[in-house]
N, C-alpha and C positions, 0 to 999 in steps of 0.2 A: 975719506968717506965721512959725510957728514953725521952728527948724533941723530939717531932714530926719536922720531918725535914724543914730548913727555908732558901728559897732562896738567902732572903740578908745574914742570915751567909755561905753559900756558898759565896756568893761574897766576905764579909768580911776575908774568907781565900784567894782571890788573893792577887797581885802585882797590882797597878795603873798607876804607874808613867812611860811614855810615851815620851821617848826621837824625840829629830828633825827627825830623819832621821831611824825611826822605827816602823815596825806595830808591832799591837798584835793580836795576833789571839787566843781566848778562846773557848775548847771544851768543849761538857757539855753533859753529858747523862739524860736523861728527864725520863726514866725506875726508877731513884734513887728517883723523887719527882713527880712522879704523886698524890700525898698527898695535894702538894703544889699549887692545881689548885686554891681554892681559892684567896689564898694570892698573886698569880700569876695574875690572871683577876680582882684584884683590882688594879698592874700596872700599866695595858693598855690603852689607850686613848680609848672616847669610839668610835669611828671608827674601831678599833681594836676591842674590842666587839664586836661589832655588824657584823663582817666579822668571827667572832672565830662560831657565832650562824648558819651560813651558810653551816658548814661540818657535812655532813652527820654520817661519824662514829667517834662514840667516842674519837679511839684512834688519828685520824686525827686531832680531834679539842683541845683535851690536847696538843699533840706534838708543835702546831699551838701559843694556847696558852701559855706553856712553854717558848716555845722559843722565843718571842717576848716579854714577863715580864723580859726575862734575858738579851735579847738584851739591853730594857731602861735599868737595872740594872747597865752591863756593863759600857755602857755609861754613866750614871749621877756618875758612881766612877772617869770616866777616865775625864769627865767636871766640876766635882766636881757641882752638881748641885741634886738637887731630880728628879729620875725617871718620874714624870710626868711633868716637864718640860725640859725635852728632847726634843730638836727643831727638831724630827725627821718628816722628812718630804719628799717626792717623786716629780724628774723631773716628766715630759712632760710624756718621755717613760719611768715610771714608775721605776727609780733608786733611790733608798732610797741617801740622803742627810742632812746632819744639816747645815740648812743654818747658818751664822752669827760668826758659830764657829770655822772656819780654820780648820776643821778634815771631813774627808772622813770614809764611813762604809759599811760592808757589813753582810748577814746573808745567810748562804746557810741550811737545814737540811734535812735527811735522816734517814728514820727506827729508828727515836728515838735521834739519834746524831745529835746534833746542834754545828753551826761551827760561830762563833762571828767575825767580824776583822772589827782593828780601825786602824788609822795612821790620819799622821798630813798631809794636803795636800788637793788636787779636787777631788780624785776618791780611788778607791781601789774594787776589786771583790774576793771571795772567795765561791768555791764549791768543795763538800763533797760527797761521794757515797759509797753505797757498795761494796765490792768486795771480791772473785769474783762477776762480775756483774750476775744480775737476770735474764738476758735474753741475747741471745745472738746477741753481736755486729758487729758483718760482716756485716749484712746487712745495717749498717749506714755507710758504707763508703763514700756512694757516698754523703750521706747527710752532715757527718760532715768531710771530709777529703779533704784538696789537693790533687790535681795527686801526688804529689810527698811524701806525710803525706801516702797514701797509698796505695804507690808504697813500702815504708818501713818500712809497719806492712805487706803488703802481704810475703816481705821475710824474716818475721820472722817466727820460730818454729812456727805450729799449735796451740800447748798446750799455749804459751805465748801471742797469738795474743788479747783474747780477753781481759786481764790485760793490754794491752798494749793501747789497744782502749780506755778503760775507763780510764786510764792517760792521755789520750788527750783527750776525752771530758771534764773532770774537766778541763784542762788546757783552754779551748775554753771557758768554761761557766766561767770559771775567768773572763777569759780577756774579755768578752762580758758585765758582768756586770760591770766593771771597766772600760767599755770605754761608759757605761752607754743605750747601743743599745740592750741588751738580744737578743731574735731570730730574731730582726728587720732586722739586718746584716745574709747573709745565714755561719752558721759556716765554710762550705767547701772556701769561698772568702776571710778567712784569718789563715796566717799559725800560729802555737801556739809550738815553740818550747824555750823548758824549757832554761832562763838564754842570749836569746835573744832580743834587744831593737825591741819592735813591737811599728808598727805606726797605729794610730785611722785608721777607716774607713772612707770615706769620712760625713756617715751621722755625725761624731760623732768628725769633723774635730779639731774641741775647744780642745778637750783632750790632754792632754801629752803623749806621747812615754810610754808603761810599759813594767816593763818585768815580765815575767810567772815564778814561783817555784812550783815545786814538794814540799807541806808537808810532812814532816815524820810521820808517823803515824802507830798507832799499826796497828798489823797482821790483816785484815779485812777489812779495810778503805784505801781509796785513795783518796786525797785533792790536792788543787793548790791554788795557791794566784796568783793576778794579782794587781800591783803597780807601780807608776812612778819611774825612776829610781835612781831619790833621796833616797828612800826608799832603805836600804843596810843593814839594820838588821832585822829578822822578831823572834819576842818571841811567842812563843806556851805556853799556862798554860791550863792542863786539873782541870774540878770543877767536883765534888770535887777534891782536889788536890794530893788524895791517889789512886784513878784510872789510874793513871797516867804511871804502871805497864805494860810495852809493850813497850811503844814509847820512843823512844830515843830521849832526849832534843833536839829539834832545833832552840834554840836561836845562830845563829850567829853572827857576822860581817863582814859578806856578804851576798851577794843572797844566799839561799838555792834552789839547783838546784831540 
């Protein structure tokens, strides 16, 4: 009988080592260890607990708890520290932070995929969706788009428009999280094109300049990373690390657009 599957040797099969001027961003599909719920919410701070007991269905409150046991996991590899002291901790408007430790983080997840990203620095946002998207996106124009954002998705193809929508909402929920205001700021009052220096919002004035990347990601998935522009390398590692079958490496050394 084979070993029942075990998050930290998921972990134990990445990479850690985190240069200056570099995020990492870690996929992880949660479908592989829903087994691993316990060893998972014994992670957790018990805050986290106790927010995991609030969802209603099942598969909400694994996905939830999953993804947040691998969150600490990630991090106390990449702070070299134990999972449950991970200084993880939330601003004001509610952006995850580790105080004390010179690194910035983020967690976005969907249908199961959880999306991890670390770097050295104040901020960093990363979000993840399905695609094609579930419902359709036209009618968020006016909520998440510039006039000019959509002004050109209206002249694109029919068929591509609504693919093209959901690359820019990842790119706005990047950069919304990374400037640390989420819906606080309305999406359509700031532009989000991929490999441009974007400036805070006023609420969010402290922040740095970031720029927006399009992830590479397998057939089905659409992601964005949002980062200051120090940040000029971004490493992708799917866990486990044989799923990885689909997406094309995008470890650069540059922005990936």
């Amino acid at each position: 009988m084979s070993d029942p599957p075990s998050l930290r040797m998921l972990v134990d099969d990445g990479s850690w080592s985190l240069g200056e001027h570099e995020a990492l961003v870690v996929l992880f599909d949660s479908a592989h260890c829903v087994a691993c719920r316990d060893e998972a919410m014994d992670v957790l701070s018990m805050p986290e607990r106790e927010r995991s007991h609030r969802f209603r269905q099942p598969q909400h409150r694994d996905e939830y708890v999953l993804a947040h046991a691998m969150w600490r996991l990630v991090l106390a590899e990449v702070l070299d520290v134990s999972p449950r002291d991970v200084s993880l901790a939330s601003t004001s408007h509610g952006q995850p932070c580790l105080p004390g430790t010179g690194h910035a983080t983020s967690i976005s997840h969907s249908g199961g995929k959880i999306a991890v990203a670390v770097a050295r620095g104040g901020c960093i946002g990363v979000d993840i969706e399905q695609s094609p998207p579930r419902m359709g996106m036209q009618d968020l124009l006016k909520v998440v788009c510039t006039a000019e954002e959509a002004e050109a998705l209206r002249s694109l193809p029919e068929a591509m428009r609504d693919d093209a929508m959901l690359a820019l909402w990842t790119r706005k929920e990047a950069l919304l999280k990374a400037f640390g205001v989420g819906l606080l700021v309305a999406p359509s009052s700031i532009g989000a094109d991929a490999g441009v220096s974007i400036s805070p919002p006023a609420i969010a004035a402290g922040s740095p300049a970031c720029i927006v990347r399009q992830l590479a990601l397998p057939a089905g998935w659409t992601g964005a990373l949002a980062a200051p522009r120090a940040i000029t390398r971004v490493r992708m590692q799917w866990l486990p690390t044989h799923i990885m079958t689909g997406a094309r490496d995008a470890s650069e050394d540059r922005p990936v657009m």
